[in-house]
C-alpha positions as CSV (number, residue, x, y, z in Angstrom):
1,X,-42.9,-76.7,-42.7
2,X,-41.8,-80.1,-41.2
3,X,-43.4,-83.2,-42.4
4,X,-44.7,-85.6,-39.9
5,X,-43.8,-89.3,-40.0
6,X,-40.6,-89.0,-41.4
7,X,-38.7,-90.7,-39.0
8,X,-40.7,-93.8,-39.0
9,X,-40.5,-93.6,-42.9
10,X,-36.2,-93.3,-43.0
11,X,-34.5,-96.7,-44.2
12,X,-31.9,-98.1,-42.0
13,X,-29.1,-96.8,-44.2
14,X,-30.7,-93.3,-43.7
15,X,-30.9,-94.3,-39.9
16,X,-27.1,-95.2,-40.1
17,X,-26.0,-92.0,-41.6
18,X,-27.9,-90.0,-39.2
19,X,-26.3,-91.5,-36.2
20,X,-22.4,-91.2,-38.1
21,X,-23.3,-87.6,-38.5
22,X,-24.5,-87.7,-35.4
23,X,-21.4,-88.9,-33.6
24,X,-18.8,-87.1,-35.7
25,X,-20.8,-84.0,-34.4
26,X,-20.0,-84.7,-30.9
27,X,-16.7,-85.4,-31.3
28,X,-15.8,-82.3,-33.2
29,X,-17.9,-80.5,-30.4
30,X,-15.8,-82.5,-27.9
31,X,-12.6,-81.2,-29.4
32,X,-13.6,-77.7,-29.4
33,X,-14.4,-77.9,-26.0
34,X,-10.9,-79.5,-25.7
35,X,-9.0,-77.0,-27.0
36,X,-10.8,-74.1,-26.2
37,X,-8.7,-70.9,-24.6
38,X,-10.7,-68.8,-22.0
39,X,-11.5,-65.4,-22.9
40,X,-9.6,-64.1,-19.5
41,X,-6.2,-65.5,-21.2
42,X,-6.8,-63.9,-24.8
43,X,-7.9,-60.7,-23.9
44,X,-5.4,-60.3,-21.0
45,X,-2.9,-57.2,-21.8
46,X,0.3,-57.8,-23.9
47,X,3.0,-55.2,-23.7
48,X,3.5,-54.6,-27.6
49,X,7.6,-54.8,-27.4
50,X,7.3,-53.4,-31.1
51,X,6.3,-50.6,-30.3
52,X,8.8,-50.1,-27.4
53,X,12.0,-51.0,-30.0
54,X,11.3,-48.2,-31.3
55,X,11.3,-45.5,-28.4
56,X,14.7,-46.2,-27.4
């Protein structure tokens, strides 16, 4: 169960960290988003030239 009132209750350093974490979460969320590969080019059909070595 949540408490009420904590936020009027958290010191400013608490307040700080809370807005750092805050931050860093959007930017790791930015850079996900960034370097994120669509599913249509990691599930599009590789020839497997392994395989084919071997049949020749």
């Amino acid at each position: 169960m949540g408490r009420r009132g904590d936020e009027p209750t958290m010191s400013r350093g608490e307040q700080i960290q809370e807005a750092e974490r805050e931050a860093a979460r959007q930017r790791i969320l930015a850079q996900a988003e960034a370097e994120r590969i669509p599913a249509e080019e990691i599930t599009r059909a590789v020839p497997d030239r392994r395989w084919r070595r071997g049949q020749s």
